[in-house]
N, C-alpha and C positions, 0 to 999 in steps of 0.2 A: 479493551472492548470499545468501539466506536458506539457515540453517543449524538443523535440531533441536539443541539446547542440549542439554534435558532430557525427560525424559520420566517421569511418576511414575504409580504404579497405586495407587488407593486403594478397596479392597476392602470393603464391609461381607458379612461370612463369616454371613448366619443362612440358615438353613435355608429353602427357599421355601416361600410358604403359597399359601393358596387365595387369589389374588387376582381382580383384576378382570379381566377382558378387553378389550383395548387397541379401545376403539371410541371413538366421536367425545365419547360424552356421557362416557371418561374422567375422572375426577375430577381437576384442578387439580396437586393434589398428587402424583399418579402419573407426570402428563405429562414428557418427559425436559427436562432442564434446561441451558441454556450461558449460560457468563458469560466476561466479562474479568476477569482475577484482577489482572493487570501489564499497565503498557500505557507504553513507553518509547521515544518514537523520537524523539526529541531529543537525548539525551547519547553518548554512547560504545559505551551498549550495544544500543541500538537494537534490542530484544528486544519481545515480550511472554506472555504465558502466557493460556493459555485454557482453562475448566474445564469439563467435562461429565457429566452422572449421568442415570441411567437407575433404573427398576424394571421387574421381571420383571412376567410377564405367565402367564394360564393356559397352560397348553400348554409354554410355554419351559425350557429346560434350561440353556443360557446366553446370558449376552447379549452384544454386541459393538458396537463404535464405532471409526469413522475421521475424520481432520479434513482437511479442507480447507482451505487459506492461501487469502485472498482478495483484493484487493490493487485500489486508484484511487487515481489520481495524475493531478495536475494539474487540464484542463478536463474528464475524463471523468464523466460520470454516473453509470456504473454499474462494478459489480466487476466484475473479470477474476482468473481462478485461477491463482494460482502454482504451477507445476508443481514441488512438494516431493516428491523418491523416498522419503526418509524415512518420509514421512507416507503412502505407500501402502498399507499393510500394515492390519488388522484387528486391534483390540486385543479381546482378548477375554476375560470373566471363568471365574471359577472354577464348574465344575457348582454348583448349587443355590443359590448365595447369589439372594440377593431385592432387592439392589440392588449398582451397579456404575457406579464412579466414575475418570475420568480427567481430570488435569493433562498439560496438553503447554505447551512451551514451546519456541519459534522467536525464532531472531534476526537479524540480516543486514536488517535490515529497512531500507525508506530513507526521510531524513529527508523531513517533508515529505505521509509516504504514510500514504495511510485503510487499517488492514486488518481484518479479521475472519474468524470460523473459521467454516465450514459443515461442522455436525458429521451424519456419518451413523449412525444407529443401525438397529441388527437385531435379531430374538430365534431362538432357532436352537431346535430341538426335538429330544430325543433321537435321532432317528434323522437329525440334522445338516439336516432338511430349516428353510427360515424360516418361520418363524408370522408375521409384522409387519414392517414396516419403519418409516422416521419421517425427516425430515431437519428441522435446526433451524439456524438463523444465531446466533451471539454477537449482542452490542453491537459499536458499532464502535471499534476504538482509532485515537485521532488524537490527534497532540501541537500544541502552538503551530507557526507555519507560518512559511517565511520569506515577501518577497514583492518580486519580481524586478521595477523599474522602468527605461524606458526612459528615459534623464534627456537634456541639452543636447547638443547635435549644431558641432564645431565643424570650421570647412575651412582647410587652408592648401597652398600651392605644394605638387607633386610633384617627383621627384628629374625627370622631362621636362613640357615643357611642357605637354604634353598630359597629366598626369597630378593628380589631388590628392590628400592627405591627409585621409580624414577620422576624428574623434577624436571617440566617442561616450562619456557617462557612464552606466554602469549604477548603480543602488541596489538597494540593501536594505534597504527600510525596514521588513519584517516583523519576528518575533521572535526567530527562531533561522540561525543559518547556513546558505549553499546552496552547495552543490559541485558541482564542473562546471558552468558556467552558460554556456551555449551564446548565443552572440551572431552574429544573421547579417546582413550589410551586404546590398542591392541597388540598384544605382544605376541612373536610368531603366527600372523593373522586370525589369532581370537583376543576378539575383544576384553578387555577388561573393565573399563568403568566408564563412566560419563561424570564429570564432575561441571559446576556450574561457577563461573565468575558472576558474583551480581550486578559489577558493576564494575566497566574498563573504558577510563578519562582518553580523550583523545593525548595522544603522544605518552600515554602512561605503557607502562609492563608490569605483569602479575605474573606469579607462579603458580603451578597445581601442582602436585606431588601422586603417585598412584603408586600402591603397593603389590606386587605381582610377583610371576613366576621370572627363571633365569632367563635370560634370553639368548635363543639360539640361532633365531634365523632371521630375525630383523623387528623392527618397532617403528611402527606408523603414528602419527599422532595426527587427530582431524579437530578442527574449532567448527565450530559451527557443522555441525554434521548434520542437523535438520533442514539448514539453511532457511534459517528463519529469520536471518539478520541482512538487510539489504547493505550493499559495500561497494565501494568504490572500485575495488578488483576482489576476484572473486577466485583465481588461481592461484592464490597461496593460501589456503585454508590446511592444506595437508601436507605435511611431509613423512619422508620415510627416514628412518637411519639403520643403520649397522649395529649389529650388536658390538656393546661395546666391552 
């Protein structure tokens, strides 16, 4: 579960001037700004921090910013936002200053996962009404990935005759460790079970075993079939084989 860590306000206190007016031919340097400061999801802390500043603008009184967790994993394409309470709230700086800068810092984050901040900015005007708005993406943080292989498929006798064992290898042959690693058996295309790895070491293999019916017309075996594990490649999660 992601968790706000930290959170830090870094004020620059001068007085606002006659600036420019937030319009497209903006100058470069005015325009708000977000970065990745820390970017950790591979150790223990599984954290990162993400920075944003702003300047004032004519008209404006104070300015303000909210972030956004943004978060893909596995086959997906595109981000989905992680619904952070913490991070709902509006930071907002001190009347008059001329520029206005925020560090936030989240953790909980999962190995494996692409995230970044979608930062929202405002300019508010003395009588609290908004003069502007602006929204801006970070960069992305991503760390080394693990990467979930569907390895050798082996069958022997069940406890009835009508039954077998089968004994699948998963790997790991990416760079960092994966948790929970979800393994689903289907023999002659109905499913049988879902068993869970809790835990598969980078360059380690584990086995699972599943107990079922004879097989007649073939045996699929999928890892990660929620695709909940973000990976380095993502097209060997499944194999089929031949009854054997």
């Amino acid at each position: 579960m992601v968790r706000i860590v930290a959170i830090l306000a870094a004020l620059a206190a001068f007085p606002a001037a006659s600036l420019a007016a937030h319009r497209p031919d903006t100058p470069a340097a005015s325009l708000p700004v977000t970065k990745v400061l820390s970017c950790d999801v591979t150790t223990s802390a599984h954290s990162a921090t993400f920075y944003a500043r702003m300047d004032s603008i004519s008209g404006a009184l104070k300015m303000q910013m909210r972030f956004q967790l943004l978060e893909r994993l596995g086959r997906d394409d595109s981000f989905s936002r992680v619904d952070v309470p913490a991070l709902r709230p509006w930071h907002s700086s001190q009347s008059g200053v001329k520029r206005f800068g925020w560090k936030q810092t989240v953790d909980g984050l999962r190995t494996g996962g692409a995230y970044k901040a979608r930062v929202q900015f405002r300019w508010v005007s003395p009588t609290g009404d908004v003069v502007d708005t602006s929204t801006r993406d970070t960069p992305v943080c991503r760390g080394p990935l693990p990467n979930i292989v569907v390895g050798d498929l082996s069958v022997k006798p069940g406890p009835t005759p009508d039954t077998r064992i089968y004994k699948i290898d998963i790997h790991n042959t990416g760079k960092v460790d994966a948790d929970e690693v979800d393994v689903q058996l289907s023999v002659d295309k109905a499913i049988l079970d879902t068993l869970t790895i809790s835990s598969l070491d980078a360059g380690d293999t584990r086995s699972v075993s599943f107990t079922g019916p004879v097989c007649k017309n073939g045996v699929r075996v999928y890892a990660d079939p929620g695709n909940s594990i973000g990976e380095s490649i993502e097209d060997d999660n499944s194999q089929r084989f031949a009854c054997p």
